[in-house]
KOLMI-948631 format. One record per residue (C-alpha): residue number from 1; residue in one letter; x, y, z. Coordinates in steps of 0.02 Angstrom, whole numbers, padded with zeros to 5 digits. Layout:
<atom seq="NUM" type="A" X="X" Y="Y" Z="Z"/>
...
***
This chain:
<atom seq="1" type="X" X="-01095" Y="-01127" Z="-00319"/>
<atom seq="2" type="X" X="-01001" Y="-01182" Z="-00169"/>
<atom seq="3" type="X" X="-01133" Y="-01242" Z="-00026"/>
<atom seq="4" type="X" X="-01158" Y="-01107" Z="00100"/>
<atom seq="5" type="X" X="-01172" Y="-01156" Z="00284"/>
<atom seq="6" type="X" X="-01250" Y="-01079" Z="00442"/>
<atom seq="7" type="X" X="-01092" Y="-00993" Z="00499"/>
<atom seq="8" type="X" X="-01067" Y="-00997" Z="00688"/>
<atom seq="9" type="X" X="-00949" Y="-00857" Z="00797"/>
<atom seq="10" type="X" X="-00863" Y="-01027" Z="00855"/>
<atom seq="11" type="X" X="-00854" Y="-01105" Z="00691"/>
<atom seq="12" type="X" X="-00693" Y="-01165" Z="00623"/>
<atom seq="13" type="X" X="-00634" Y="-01044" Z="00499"/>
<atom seq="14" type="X" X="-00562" Y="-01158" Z="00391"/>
<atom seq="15" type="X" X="-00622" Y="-01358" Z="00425"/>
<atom seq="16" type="X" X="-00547" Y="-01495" Z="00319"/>
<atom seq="17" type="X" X="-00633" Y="-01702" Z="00366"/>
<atom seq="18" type="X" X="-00511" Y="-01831" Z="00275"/>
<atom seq="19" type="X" X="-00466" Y="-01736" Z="00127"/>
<atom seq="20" type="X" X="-00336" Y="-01805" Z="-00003"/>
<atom seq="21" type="X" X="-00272" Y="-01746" Z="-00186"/>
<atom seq="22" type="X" X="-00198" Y="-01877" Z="-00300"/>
<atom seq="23" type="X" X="-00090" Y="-01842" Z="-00461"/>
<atom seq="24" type="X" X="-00088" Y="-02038" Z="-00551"/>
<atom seq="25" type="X" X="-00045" Y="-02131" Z="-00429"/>
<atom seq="26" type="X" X="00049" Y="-02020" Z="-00307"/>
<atom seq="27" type="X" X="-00061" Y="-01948" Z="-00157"/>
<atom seq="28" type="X" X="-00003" Y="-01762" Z="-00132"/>
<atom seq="29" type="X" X="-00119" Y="-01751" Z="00004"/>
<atom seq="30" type="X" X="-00179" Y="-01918" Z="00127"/>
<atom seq="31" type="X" X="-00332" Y="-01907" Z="00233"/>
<atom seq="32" type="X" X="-00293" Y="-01739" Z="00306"/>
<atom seq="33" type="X" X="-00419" Y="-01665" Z="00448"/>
<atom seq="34" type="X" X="-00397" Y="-01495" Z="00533"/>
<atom seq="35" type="X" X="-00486" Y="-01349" Z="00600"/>
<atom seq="36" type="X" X="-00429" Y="-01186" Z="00614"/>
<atom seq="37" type="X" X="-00523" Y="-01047" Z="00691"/>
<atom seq="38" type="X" X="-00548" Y="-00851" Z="00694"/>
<atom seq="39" type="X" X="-00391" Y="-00769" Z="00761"/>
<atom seq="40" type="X" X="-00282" Y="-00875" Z="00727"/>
<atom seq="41" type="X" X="-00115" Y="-00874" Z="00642"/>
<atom seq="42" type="X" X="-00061" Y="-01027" Z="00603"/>
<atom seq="43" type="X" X="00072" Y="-01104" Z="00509"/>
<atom seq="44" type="X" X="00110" Y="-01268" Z="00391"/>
<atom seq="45" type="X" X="00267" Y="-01328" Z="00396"/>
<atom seq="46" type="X" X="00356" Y="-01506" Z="00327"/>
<atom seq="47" type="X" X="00481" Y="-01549" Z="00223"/>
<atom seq="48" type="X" X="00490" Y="-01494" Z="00024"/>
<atom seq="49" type="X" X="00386" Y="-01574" Z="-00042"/>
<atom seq="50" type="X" X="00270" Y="-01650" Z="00082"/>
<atom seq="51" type="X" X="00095" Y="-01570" Z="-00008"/>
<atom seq="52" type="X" X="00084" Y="-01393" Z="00090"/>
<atom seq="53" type="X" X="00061" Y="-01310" Z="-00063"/>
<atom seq="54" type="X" X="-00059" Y="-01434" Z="-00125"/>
<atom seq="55" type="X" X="-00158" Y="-01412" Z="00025"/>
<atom seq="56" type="X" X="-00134" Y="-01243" Z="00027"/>
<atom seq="57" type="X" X="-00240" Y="-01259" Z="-00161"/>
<atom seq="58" type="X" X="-00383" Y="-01365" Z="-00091"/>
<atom seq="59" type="X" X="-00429" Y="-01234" Z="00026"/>
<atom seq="60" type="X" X="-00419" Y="-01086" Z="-00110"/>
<atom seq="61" type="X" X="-00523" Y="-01194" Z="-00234"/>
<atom seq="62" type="X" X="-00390" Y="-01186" Z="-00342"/>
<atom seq="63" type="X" X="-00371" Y="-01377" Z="-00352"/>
<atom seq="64" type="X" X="-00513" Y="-01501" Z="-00296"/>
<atom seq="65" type="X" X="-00504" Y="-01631" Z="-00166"/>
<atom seq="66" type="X" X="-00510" Y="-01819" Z="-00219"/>
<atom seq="67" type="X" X="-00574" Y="-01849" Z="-00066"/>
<atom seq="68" type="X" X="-00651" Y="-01782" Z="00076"/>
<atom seq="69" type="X" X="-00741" Y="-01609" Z="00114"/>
<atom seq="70" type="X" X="-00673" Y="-01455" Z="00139"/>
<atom seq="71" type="X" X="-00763" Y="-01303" Z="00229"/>
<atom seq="72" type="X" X="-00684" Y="-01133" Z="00231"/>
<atom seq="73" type="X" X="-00791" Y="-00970" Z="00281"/>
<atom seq="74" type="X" X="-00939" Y="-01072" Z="00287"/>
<atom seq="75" type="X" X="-00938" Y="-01115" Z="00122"/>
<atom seq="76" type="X" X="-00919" Y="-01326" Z="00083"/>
<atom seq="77" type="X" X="-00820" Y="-01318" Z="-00070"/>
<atom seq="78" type="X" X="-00874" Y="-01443" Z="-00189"/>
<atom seq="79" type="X" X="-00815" Y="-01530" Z="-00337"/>
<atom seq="80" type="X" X="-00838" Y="-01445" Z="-00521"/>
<atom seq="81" type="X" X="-00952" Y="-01281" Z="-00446"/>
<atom seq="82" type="X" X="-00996" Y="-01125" Z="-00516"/>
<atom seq="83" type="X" X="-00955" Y="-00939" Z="-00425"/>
<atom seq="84" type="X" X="-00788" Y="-00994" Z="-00351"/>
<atom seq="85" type="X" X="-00707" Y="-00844" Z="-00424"/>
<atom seq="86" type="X" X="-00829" Y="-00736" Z="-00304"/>
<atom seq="87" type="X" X="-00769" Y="-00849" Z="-00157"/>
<atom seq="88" type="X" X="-00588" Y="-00821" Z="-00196"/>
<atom seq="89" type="X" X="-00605" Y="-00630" Z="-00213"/>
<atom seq="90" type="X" X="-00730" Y="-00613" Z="-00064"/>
<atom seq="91" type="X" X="-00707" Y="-00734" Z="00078"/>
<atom seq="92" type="X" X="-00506" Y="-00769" Z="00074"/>
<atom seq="93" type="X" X="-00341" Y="-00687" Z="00007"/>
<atom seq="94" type="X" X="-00221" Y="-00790" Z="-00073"/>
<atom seq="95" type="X" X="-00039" Y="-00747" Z="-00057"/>
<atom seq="96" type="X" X="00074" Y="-00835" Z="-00188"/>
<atom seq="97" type="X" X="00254" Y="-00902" Z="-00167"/>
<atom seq="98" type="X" X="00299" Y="-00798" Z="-00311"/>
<atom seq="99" type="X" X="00185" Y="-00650" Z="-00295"/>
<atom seq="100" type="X" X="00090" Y="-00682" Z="-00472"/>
<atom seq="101" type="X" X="00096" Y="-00482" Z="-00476"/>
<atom seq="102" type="X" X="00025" Y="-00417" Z="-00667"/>
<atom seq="103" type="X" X="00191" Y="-00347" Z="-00733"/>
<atom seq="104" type="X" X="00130" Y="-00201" Z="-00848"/>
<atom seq="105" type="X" X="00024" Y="-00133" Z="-00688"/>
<atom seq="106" type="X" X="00084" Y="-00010" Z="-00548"/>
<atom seq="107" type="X" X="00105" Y="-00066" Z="-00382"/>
<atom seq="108" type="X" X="-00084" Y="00029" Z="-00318"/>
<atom seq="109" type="X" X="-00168" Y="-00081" Z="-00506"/>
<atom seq="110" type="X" X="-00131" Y="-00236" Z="-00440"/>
<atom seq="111" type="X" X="-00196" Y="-00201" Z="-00301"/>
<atom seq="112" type="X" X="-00364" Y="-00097" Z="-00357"/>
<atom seq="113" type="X" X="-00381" Y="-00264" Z="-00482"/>
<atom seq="114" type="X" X="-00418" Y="-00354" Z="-00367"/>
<atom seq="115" type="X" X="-00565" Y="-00254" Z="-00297"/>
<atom seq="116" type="X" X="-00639" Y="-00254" Z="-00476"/>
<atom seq="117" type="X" X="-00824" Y="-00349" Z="-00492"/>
<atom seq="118" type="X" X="-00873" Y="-00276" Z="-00308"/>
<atom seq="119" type="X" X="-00967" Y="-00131" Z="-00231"/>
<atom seq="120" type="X" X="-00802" Y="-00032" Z="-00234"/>
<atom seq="121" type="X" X="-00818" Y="00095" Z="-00351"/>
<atom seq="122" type="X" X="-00657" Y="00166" Z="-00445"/>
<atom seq="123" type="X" X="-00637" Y="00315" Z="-00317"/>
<atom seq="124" type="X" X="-00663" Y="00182" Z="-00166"/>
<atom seq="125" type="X" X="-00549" Y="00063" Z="-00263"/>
<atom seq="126" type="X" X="-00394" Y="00214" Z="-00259"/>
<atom seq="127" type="X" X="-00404" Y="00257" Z="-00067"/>
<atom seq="128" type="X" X="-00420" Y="00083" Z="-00017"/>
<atom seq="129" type="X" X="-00282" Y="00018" Z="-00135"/>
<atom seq="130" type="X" X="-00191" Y="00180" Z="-00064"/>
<atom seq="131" type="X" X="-00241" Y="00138" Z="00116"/>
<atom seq="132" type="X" X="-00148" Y="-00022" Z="00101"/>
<atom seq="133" type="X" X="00014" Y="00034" Z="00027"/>
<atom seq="134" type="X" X="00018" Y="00153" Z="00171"/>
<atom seq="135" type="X" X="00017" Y="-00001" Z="00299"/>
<atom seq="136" type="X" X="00136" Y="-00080" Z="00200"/>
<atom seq="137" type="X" X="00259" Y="00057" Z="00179"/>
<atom seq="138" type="X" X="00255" Y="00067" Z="00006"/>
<atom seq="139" type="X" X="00161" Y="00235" Z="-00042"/>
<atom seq="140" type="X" X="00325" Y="00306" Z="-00132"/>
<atom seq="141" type="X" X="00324" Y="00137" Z="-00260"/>
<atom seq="142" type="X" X="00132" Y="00167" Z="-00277"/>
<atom seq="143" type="X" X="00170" Y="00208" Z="-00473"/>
<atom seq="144" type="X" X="00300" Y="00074" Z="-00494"/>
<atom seq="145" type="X" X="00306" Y="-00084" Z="-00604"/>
<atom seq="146" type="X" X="00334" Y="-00236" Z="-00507"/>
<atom seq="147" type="X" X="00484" Y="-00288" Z="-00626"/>
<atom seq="148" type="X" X="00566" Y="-00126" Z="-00546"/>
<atom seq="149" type="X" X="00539" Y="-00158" Z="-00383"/>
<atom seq="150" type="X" X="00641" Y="-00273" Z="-00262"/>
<atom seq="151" type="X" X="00581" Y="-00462" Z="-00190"/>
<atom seq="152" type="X" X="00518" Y="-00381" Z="-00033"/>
<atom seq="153" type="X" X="00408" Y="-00229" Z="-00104"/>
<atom seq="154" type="X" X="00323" Y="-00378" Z="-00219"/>
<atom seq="155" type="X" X="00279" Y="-00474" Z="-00086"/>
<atom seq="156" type="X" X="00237" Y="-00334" Z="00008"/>
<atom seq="157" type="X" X="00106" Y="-00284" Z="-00148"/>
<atom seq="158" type="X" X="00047" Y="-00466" Z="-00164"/>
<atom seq="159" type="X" X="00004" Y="-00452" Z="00022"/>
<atom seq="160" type="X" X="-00105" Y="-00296" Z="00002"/>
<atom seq="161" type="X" X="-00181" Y="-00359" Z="-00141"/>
<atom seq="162" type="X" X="-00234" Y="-00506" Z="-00027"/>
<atom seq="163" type="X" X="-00290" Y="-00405" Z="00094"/>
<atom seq="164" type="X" X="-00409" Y="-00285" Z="-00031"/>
<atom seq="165" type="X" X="-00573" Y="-00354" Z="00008"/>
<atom seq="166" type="X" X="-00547" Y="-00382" Z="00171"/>
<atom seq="167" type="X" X="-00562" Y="-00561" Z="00163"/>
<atom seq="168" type="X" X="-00581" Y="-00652" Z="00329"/>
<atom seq="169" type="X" X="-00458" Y="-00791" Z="00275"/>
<atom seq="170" type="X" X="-00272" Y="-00764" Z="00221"/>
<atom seq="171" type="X" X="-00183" Y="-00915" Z="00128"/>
<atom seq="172" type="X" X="00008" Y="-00880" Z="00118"/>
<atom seq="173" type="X" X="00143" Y="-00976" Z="00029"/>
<atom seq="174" type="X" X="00313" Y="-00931" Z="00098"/>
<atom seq="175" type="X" X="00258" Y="-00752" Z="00135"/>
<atom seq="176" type="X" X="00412" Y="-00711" Z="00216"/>
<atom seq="177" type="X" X="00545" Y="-00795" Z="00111"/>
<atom seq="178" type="X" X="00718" Y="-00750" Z="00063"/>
<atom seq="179" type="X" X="00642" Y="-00556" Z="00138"/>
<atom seq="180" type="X" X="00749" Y="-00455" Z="00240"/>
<atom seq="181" type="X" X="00715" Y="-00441" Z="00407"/>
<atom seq="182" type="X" X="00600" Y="-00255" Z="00378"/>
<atom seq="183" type="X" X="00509" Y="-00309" Z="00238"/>
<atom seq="184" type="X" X="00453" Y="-00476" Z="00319"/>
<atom seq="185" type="X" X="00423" Y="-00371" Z="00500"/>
<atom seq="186" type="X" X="00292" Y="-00271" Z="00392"/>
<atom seq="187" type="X" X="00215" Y="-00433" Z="00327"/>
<atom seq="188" type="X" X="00234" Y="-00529" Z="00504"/>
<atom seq="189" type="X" X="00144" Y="-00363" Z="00579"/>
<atom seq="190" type="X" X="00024" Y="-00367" Z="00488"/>
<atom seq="191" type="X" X="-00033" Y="-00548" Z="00521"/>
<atom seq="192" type="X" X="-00053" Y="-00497" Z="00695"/>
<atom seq="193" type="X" X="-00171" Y="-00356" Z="00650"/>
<atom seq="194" type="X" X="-00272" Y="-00476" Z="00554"/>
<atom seq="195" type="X" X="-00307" Y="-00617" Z="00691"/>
<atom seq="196" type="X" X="-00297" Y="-00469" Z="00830"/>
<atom seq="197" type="X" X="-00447" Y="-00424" Z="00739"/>
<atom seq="198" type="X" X="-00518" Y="-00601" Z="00707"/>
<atom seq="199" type="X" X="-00463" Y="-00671" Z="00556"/>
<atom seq="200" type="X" X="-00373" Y="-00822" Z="00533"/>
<atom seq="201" type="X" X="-00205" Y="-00855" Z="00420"/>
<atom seq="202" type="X" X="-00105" Y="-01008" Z="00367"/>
<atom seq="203" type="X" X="00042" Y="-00980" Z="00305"/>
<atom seq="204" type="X" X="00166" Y="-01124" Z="00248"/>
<atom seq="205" type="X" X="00329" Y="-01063" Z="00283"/>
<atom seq="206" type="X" X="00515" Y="-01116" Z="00309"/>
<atom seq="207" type="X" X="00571" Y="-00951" Z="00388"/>
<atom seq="208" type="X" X="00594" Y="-00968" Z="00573"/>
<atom seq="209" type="X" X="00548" Y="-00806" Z="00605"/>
<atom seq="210" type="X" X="00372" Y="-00821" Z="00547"/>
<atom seq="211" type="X" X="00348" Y="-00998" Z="00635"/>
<atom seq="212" type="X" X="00410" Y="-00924" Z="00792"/>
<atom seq="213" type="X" X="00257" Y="-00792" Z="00803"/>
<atom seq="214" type="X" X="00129" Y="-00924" Z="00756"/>
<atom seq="215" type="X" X="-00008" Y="-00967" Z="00866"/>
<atom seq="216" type="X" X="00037" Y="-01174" Z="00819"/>
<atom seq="217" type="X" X="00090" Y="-01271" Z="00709"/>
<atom seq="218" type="X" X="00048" Y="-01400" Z="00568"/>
<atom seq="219" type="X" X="00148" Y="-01514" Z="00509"/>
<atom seq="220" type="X" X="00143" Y="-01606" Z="00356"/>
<atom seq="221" type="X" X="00254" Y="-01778" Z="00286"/>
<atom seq="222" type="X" X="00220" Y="-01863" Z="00142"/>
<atom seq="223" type="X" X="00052" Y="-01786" Z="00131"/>
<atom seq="224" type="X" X="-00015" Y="-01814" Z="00290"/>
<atom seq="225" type="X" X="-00037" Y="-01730" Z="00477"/>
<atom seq="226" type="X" X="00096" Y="-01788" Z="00588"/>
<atom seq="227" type="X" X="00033" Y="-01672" Z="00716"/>
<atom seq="228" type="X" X="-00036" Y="-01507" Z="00755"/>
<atom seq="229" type="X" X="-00223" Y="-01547" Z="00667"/>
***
């Protein structure tokens, strides 16, 4: 399993020390270092590209680092583990560029799917999966298909799934993309809720109207911090 650390209140949420990701010979990510703590909404910006998707993967476990160590909820993510599907459903929420919604499920399965292989039973799985369509304003497409619904009510579904467990850490590619302006308000509002209440979000976005409500800034070239680490 991933290494489990002591956990301090002012412990970086998510802590990266020289991490880098190579494809052949091409480093997608250079000796990147960062910290990024509870309550905090941050966001990763550079040019298309420049790894922030990449990075984005190191953190979720989805991809491991060539280099370096990565540390997110405590946990030291490490190289060819076992139980990092329980880290992914548990201790973060991933939020994908393109939703990665189950097409033959409703709106509230996707997001009840997500609770499956915790404490939640099926009744516990309904209200919360109902809970969160009601913050997201999206209890009248409860019983729809995502190939029926429009760009924003899919993200807006991929977001409560992310958001099922209650995971302290939120990973977001381009949550707020190509949205109009009330569907990404939901999604921005939420956000604040979340580090309000002490969690901590990146989000790699090119929408200006996400950046502007970030608590800082990362920026990425090439790979590697220019600033903002």
């Amino acid at each position: 399993m991933s290494e489990v650390l002591t956990q301090k209140a002012t412990d970086p949420a998510i802590r990266t020390e020289s991490v880098g990701k190579r494809y052949g010979q091409h480093w997608a990510v250079r000796d990147v270092t960062l910290e990024i703590h509870p309550g905090e909404l941050v966001g990763l910006v550079g040019p298309s590209g420049s790894g922030k998707t990449t990075l984005l993967n190191l953190l979720a476990a989805l991809e491991t680092p060539d280099t370096g160590s990565v540390v997110v909820n405590g946990h030291e993510l490490r190289r060819h583990t076992r139980g990092l599907s329980k880290f992914r459903r548990l201790d973060i929420g991933i939020v994908f560029q393109l939703h990665n919604l189950i097409p033959r499920l409703t709106a509230q399965q996707n997001i009840e799917i997500a609770m499956f292989g915790t404490h939640h039973g099926r009744e516990a799985r309904r209200a919360r999966a109902r809970e969160l369509l009601g913050k997201l304003d999206l209890l009248g497409r409860a019983d729809a298909i995502p190939p029926v619904m429009s760009g924003g009510e899919r993200q807006r579904v991929a977001i409560a799934r992310a958001l099922a467990n209650e995971p302290p850490v939120i990973l977001a590619d381009e949550p707020t993309g190509s949205l109009d302006t009330r569907s990404a308000d939901v999604i921005m509002d939420t956000f604040d809720d979340l580090v309000a209440n002490g969690g901590t979000v990146l989000a790699v976005s090119h929408d200006p109207r996400l950046i502007e409500r970030t608590h800082r800034r990362l920026t990425l070239v090439d790979g590697a911090l220019t600033d903002g680490g």
